[in-house]
C-alpha positions in Angstrom: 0.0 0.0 0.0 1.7 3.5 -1.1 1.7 6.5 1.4 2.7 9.7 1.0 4.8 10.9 3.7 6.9 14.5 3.6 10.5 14.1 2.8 11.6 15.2 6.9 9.5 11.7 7.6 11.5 9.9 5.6 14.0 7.0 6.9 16.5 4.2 5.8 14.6 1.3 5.4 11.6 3.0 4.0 10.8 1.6 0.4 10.6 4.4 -1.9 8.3 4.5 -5.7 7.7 8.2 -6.4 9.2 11.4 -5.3 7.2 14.8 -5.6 8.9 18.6 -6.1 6.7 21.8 -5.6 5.7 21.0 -9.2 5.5 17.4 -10.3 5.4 13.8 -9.3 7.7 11.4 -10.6 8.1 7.5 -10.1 11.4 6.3 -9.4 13.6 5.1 -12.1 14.5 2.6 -9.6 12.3 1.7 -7.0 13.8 0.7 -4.0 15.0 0.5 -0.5 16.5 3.7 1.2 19.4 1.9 2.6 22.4 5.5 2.4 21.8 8.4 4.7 23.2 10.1 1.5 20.3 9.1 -0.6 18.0 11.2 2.2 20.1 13.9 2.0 20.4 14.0 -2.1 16.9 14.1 -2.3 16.6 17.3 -0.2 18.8 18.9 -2.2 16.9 18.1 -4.9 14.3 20.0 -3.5 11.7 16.5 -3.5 9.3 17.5 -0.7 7.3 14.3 -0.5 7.6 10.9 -1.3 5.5 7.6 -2.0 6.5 4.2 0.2 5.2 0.9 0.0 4.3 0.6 3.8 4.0 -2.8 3.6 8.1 -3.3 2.6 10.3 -2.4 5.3 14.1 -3.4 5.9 15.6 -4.4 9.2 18.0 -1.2 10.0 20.3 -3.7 12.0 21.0 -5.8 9.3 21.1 -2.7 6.1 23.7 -1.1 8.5 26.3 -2.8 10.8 27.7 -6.1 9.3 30.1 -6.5 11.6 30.3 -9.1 14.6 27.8 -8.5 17.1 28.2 -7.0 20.3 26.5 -8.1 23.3 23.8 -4.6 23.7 21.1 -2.6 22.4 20.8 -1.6 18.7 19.6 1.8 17.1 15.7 1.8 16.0 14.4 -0.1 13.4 12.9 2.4 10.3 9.6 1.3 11.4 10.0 1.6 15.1 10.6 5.6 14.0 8.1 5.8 12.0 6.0 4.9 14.8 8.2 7.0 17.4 7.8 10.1 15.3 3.9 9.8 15.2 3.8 9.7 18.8 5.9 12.3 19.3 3.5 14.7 16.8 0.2 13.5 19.0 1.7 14.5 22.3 2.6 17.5 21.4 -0.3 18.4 19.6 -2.7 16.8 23.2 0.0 19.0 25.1 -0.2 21.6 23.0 -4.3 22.1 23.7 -3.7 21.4 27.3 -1.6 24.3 28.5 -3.5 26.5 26.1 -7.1 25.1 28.2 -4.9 26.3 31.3 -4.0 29.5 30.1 -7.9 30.2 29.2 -9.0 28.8 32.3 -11.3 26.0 31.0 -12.0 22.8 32.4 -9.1 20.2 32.3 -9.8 17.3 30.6 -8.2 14.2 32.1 -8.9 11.2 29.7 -6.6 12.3 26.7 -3.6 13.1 28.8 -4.4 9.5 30.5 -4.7 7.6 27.2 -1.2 10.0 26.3 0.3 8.8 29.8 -0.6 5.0 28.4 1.0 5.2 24.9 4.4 6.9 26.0 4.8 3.7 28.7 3.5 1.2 25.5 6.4 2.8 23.6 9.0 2.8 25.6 8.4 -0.6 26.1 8.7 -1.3 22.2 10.7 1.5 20.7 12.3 2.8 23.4 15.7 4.0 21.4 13.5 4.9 18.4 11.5 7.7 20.8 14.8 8.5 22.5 16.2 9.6 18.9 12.8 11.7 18.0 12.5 13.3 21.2 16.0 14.2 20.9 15.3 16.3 17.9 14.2 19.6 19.4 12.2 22.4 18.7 14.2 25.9 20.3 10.6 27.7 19.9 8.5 25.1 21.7 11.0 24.5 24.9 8.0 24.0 27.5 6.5 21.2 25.9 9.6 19.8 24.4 10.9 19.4 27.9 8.1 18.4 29.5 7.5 15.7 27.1 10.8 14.6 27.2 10.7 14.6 31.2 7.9 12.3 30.6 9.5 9.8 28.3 12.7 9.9 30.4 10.9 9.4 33.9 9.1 6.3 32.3 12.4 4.8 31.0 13.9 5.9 34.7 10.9 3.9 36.1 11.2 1.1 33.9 15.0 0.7 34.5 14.0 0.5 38.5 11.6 -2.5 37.9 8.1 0.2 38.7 5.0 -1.4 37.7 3.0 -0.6 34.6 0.4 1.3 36.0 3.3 3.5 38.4 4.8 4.2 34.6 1.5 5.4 33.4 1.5 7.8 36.4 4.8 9.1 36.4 3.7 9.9 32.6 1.1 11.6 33.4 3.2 13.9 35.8 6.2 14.6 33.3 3.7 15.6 31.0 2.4 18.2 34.0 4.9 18.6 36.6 5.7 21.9 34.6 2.4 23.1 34.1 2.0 26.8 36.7 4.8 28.0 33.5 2.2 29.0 31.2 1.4 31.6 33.8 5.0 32.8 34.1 5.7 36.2 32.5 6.6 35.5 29.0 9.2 37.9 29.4 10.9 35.8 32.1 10.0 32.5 31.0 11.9 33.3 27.5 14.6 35.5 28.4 17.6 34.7 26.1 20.3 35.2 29.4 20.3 35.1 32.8 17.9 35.9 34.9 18.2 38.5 38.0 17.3 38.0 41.6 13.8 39.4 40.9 13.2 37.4 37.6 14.4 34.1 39.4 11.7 34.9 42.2 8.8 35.1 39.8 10.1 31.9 37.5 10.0 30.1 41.4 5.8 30.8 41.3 5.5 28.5 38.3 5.6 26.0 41.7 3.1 28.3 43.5 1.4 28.4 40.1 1.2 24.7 39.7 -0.7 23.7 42.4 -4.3 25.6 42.1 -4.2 23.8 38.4 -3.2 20.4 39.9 -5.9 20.9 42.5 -8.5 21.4 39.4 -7.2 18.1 37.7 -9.8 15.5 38.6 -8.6 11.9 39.2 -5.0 13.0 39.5 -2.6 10.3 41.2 -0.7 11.5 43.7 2.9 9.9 42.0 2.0 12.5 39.4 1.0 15.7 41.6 4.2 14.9 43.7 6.4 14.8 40.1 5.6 18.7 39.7 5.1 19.7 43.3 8.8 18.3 44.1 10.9 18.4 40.8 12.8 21.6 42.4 13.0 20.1 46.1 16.8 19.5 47.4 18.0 17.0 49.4 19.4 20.0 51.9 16.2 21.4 52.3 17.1 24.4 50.1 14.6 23.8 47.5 11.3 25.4 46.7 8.3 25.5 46.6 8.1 23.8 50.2 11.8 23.1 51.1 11.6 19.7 51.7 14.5 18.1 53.0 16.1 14.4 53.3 13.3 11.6 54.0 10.3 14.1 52.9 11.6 14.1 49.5 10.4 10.3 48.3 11.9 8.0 45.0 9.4 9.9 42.9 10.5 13.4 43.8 14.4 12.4 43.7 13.9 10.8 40.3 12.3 13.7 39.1 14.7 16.2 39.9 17.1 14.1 38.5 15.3 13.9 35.3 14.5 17.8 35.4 17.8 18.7 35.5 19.5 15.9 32.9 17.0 17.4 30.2 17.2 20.9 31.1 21.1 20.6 30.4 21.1 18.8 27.5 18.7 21.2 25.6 19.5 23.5 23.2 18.1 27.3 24.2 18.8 30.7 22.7 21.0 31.5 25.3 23.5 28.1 25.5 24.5 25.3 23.8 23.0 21.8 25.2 25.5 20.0 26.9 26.3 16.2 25.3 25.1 13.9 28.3 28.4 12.7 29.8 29.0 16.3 30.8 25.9 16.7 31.9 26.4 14.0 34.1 29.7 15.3 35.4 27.6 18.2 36.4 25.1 16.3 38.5 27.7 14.1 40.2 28.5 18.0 41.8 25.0 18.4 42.8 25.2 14.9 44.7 24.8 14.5 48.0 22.9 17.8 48.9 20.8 18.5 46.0 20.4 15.0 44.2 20.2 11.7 45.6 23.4 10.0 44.8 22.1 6.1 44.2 19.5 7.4 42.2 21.4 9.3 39.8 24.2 6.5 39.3 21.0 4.1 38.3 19.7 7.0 35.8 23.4 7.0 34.5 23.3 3.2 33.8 19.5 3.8 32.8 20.4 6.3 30.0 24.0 5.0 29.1 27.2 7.3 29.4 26.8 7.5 25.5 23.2 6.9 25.0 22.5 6.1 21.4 22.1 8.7 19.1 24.7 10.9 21.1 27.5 12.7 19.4 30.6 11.4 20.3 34.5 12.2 18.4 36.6 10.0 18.6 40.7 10.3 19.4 41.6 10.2 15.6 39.4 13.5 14.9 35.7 11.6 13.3 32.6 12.1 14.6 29.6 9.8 14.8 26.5 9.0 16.3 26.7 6.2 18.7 25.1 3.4 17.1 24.8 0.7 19.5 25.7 -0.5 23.2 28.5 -2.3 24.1 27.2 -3.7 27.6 30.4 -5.2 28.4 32.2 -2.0 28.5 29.4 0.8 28.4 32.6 3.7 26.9 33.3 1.5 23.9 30.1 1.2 21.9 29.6 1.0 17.7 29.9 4.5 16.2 28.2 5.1 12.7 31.2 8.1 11.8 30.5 10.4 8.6 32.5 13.2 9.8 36.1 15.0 10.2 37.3 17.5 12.5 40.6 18.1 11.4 39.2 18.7 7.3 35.8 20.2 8.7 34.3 17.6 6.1 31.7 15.2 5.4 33.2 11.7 4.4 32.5 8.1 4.1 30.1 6.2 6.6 31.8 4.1 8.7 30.6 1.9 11.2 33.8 1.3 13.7 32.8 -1.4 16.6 35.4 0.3 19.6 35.3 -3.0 21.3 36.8 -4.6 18.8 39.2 -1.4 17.7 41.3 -1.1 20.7 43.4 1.8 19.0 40.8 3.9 18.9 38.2 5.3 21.7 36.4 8.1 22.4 37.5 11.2 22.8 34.5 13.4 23.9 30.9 13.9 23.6 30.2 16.4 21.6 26.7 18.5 20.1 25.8 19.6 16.4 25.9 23.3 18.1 29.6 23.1 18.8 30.4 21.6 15.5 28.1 24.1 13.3 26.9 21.2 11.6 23.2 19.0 11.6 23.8 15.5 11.3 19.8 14.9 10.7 20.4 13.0 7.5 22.9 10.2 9.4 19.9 9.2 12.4 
């Protein structure tokens, strides 16, 4: 069955019969799999804007990219576990999207959708979970609030997952990423989107999205309490130096630890128009330093081994000057998974894909984590 999908939707695997321009359809000379992130990438430039697939015809990613010997992990998404990523990631933010516009008017908050939303994110994670880890990756700078609080959600369900939580806790803790920043839409736009930092003053208002939060929780009906407490403690500290109710020690539980843990992680590894997003090894460098006062230290080395040192999909270069995309886990030896490279440093150039298995390439290793923003370049067309 064909199915017309924009060119930005398009992904290796994905068997391809007619391309479209802004002025004409045309069927393939060669119909075929997409198996190059160069092909993706030359059709862009050829200004195609949509194309046809066979839905029904879809390769196995794992075996179109890395023939090498296998190493004991977890393997980058399948083309039609994206696919499937990508339209949950549209839905959410398009449910979100009404929600916090329903808050702003003041209307009556609909529970059901944001349940059944709650419920798909868990399902997902469950059997895509690196294919919504790449699309929720991808950000949009003008939509930070729901980026991040989607992204809170899907992280807090992997978190919870990785900690053995049952599927109806999952659901919950959902339900509270998607809301546990919800008194923001209230903020002063002026604070909320300053491009720097913000004074004493400012910082004191941005605090109320707490005070903010908890009038609109209140209105929620049927809201869990695992989900109230994910917005109400996200900014408690272990010190008692937190807000909104400075908390300290014991009366901060597992959910409100994990969720300033998962706060923080995603608030440093987004890009904003005032900083660069950190890679995730050095935002967990930074987090170590928040341990034990602010964070609670066994939690965060479980989120660390949850979300991998170099999670997959994360920019990495390596000693001899490529870059790449980590393609898969090595479990054995967590700093030494496959890297897809396409990349040079040292000639600031594009070059051959390469998949280079660092267990197996003792000479070579990673050098850094690194971010398309410090590179200047977009590495879309290799994911």
């Amino acid at each position: 069955m064909l199915q017309k999908i924009s060119i930005q939707q398009l992904t290796l695997g994905m068997y391809v019969e007619h391309i479209e321009t802004e002025h004409s359809r045309t069927r393939m000379a060669k119909p075929g799999y997409v198996r190059r992130p160069e092909t993706i990438e030359k059709l862009r430039q050829s200004g195609v804007q949509h194309i046809w697939v066979d839905a029904d015809q879809l390769l196995n990613l794992d075996e179109i990219h890395y023939k090498g010997p296998l190493v004991r992990g977890k393997y980058a998404a399948t083309g039609a576990d994206m696919e499937q990523a990508r339209e949950l990631i549209d839905a959410s933010k398009q449910q979100l999207c009404r929600l916090l516009k329903d808050i702003y008017a003041n209307k009556p908050i609909d529970m059901a959708p944001i349940e059944d939303l709650g419920l798909s994110i868990v399902d997902n994670i469950f059997e895509r979970q690196h294919a919504v880890a790449w699309i929720s990756g991808i950000r949009d700078k003008s939509a930070y609030l729901m980026e991040h609080s989607l992204n809170v959600a899907f992280l807090l369900v992997n978190f919870g997952k990785h900690l053995g939580f049952d599927h109806h806790t999952l659901q919950e803790l959902a339900v509270g990423g998607i809301v546990h920043d919800i008194g923001k839409v209230l903020v002063a736009d002026e604070v909320l989107n300053k491009p720097g930092k913000l004074t004493a003053e400012e910082f004191d208002h941005m605090k109320l999205h707490q005070v903010f939060s908890q009038p609109v929780l209140d209105s929620i009906p049927d809201l869990s309490q695992t989900a109230r407490d994910v917005s109400l403690m996200h900014h408690e500290k272990l010190d008692g130096n937190g807000y909104p109710n400075g908390l300290q020690g014991e009366e901060i539980h597992t959910i409100g630890r994990m969720s300033g843990i998962v706060d923080i992680y995603d608030a440093l590894t987004a890009d904003r128009c005032y900083k660069r997003a950190m890679s995730p090894s050095e935002a967990f460098k930074i987090m170590m330093g928040l341990t034990p006062f602010h964070l609670d230290p066994t939690l965060l080395r479980a989120f660390i081994q949850c979300i991998g040192f170099y999670p997959i999909g994360s920019l990495v270069e390596l000693v001899d000057g490529r870059i790449g995309l980590v393609w898969q886990e090595n479990l054995d030896d967590i700093t030494r998974p496959v890297v897809k490279t396409f990349y040079s440093v040292r000639s600031n150039h594009f070059r051959e894909v390469e998949y280079i298995d660092l267990g197996r390439r003792h000479d070579l290793r990673i050098a850094r984590a690194t971010s398309e923003g410090a590179l200047d370049i977009c590495v879309d067309a290799f994911r």
